[in-house]
N, C-alpha and C positions, 0 to 999 in steps of 0.2 A: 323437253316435254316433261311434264310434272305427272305425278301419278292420276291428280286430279284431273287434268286435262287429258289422260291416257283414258279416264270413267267418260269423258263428254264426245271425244273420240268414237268411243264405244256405242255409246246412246245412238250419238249421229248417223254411223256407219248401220247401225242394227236398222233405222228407218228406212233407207234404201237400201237394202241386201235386195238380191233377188230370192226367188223360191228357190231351191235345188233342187225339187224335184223338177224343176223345167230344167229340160236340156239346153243350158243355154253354156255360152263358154266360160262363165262366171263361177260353174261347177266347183263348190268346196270354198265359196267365201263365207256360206254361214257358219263353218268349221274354222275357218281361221276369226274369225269375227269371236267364236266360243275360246279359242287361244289366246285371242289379245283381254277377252277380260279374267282368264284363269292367270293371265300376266298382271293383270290387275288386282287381284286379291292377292296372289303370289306378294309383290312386291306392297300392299299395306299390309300384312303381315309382318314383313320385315323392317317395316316404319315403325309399328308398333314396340318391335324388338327392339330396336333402335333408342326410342323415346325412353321404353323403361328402364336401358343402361343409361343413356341421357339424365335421367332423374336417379337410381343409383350413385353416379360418378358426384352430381349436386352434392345428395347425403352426403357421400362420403368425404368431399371439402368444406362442409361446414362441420362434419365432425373434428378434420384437422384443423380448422380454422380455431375451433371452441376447445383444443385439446393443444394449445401452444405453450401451457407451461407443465403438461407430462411429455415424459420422453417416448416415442412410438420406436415400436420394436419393430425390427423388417417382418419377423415369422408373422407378425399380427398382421400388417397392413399386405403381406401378401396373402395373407387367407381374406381377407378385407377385397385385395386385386384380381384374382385369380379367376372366381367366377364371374368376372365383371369381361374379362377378355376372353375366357373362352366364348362367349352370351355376344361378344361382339365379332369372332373370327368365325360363330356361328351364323351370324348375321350378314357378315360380308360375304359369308359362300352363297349364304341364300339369293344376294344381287347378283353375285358372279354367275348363277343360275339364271336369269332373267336377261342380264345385257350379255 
């Protein structure tokens, strides 16, 4: 299930909820109905995170693509790596949070 189809989910389900204030045995679906879509914003948030390492990581291979006849020093291209993975082991906690 894709995050987008997690939003259509959500739409669907929000039409037929019941009321909660009827005592019915359905008690606490409009509360999970509000959990599956704070899972839903939770995780495009993390899409987004994602994209903008995604476009980072691009940069930074056509920087080395365009920089084949200087020599790269490790200390550079690890300050160049560094916040590029922490920004992604931040982002994998955030799915590890959701699934």
């Amino acid at each position: 299930m894709t995050a987008v189809s997690l939003k259509l989910l959500h739409d669907e389900l929000i039409q037929v909820a019941p009321d909660d204030r009827q005592h019915c045995p359905n008690a606490g679906y409009r509360h999970r109905l509000e959990e599956l879509r704070e899972t839903h914003q939770h995780l495009n948030r993390v899409i987004g995170e994602l994209r903008d390492i995604a476009s980072a990581l691009d940069l930074l291979l056509q920087l080395l693509n365009t920089a084949e006849s200087q020599p790269i020093y490790a200390d550079l291209l690890r300050c160049l790596l560094s916040p590029l993975h922490e920004k992604m082991k931040q982002s994998l906690s955030g799915l590890d949070e959701v699934v």
